[in-house]
TORKOL-4160 file (C-alpha; in steps of 0.2 Angstrom, whole numbers, padded with zeros to 4 digits, m for minus):
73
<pt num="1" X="0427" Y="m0259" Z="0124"/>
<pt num="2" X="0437" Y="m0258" Z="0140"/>
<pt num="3" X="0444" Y="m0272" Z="0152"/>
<pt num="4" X="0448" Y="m0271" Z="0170"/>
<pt num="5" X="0459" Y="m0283" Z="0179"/>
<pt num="6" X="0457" Y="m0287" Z="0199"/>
<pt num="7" X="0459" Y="m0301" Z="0212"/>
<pt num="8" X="0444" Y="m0304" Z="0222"/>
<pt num="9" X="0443" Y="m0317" Z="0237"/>
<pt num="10" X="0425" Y="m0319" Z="0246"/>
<pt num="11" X="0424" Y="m0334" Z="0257"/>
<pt num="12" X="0410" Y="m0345" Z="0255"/>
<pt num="13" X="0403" Y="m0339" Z="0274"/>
<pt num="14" X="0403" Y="m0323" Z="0265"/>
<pt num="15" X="0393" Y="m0327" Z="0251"/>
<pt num="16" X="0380" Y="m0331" Z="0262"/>
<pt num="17" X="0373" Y="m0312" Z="0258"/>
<pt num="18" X="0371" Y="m0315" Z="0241"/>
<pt num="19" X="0361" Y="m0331" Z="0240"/>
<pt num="20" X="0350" Y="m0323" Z="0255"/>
<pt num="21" X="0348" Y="m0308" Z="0243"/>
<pt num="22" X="0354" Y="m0295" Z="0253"/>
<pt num="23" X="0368" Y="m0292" Z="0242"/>
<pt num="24" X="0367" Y="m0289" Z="0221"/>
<pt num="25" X="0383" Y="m0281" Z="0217"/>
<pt num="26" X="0401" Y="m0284" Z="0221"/>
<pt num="27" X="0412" Y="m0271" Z="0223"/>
<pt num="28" X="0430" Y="m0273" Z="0217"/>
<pt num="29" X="0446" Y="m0261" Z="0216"/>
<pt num="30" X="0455" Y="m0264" Z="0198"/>
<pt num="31" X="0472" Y="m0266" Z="0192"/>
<pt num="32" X="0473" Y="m0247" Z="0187"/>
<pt num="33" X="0466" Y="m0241" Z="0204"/>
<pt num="34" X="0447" Y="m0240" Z="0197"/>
<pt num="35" X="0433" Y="m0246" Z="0209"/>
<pt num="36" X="0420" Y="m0255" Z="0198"/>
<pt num="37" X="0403" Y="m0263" Z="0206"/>
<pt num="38" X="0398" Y="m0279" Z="0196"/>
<pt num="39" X="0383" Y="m0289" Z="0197"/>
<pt num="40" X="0385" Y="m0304" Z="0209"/>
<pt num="41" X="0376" Y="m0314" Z="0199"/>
<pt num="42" X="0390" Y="m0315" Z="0187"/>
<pt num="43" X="0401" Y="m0324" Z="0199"/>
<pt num="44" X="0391" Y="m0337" Z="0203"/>
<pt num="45" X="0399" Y="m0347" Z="0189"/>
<pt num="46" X="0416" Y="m0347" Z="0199"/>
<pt num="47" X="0411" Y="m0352" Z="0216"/>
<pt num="48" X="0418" Y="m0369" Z="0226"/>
<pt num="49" X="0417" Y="m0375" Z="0240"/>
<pt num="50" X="0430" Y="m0362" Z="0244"/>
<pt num="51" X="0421" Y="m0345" Z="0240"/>
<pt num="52" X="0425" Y="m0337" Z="0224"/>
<pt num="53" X="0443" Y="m0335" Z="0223"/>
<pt num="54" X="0457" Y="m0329" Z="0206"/>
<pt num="55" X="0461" Y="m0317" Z="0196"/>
<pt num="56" X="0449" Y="m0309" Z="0184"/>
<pt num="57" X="0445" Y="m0299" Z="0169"/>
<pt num="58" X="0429" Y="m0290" Z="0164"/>
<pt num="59" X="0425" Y="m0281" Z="0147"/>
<pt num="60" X="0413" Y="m0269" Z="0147"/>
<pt num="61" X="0407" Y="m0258" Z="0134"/>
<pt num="62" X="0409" Y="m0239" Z="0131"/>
<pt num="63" X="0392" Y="m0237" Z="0140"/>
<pt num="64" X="0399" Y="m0247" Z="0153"/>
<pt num="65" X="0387" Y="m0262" Z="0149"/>
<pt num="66" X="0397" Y="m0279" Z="0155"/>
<pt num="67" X="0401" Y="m0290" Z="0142"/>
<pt num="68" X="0410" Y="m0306" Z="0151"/>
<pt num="69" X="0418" Y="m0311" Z="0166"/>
<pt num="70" X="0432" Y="m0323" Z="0164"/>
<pt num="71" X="0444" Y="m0330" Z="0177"/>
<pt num="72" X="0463" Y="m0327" Z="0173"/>
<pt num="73" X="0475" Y="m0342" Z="0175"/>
């Protein structure tokens, strides 16, 4: 298994694409420099009435099949 850490801030206006369905993946640059593209559906756990906002860490397997999401503190 590998995990990748990143910030990501998306402002609510801009999440607007994703509930229309015009956009399915997020892309975000990690920690170690490593762009990864993750489904957006996975955020919307984390979204308020600000956007989605924080620190996160996704764990993917070896086949880079996601695993889980969490926000950091």
């Amino acid at each position: 298994m590998k995990t990748f850490e990143f910030s990501l801030w998306i402002p609510r206006e801009d999440l607007l694409a994703f509930y229309e369905g015009r956009t399915r993946r997020i892309s975000v640059l990690a920690n170690n420099g490593q762009r990864i593209e993750l489904p957006a559906e996975f955020f919307r756990r984390f979204v308020d009435h600000r956007g989605i906002k924080g620190r996160f860490r996704v764990i993917v397997t070896d086949e880079h099949r996601m695993v889980d999401i969490q926000r950091l503190t």
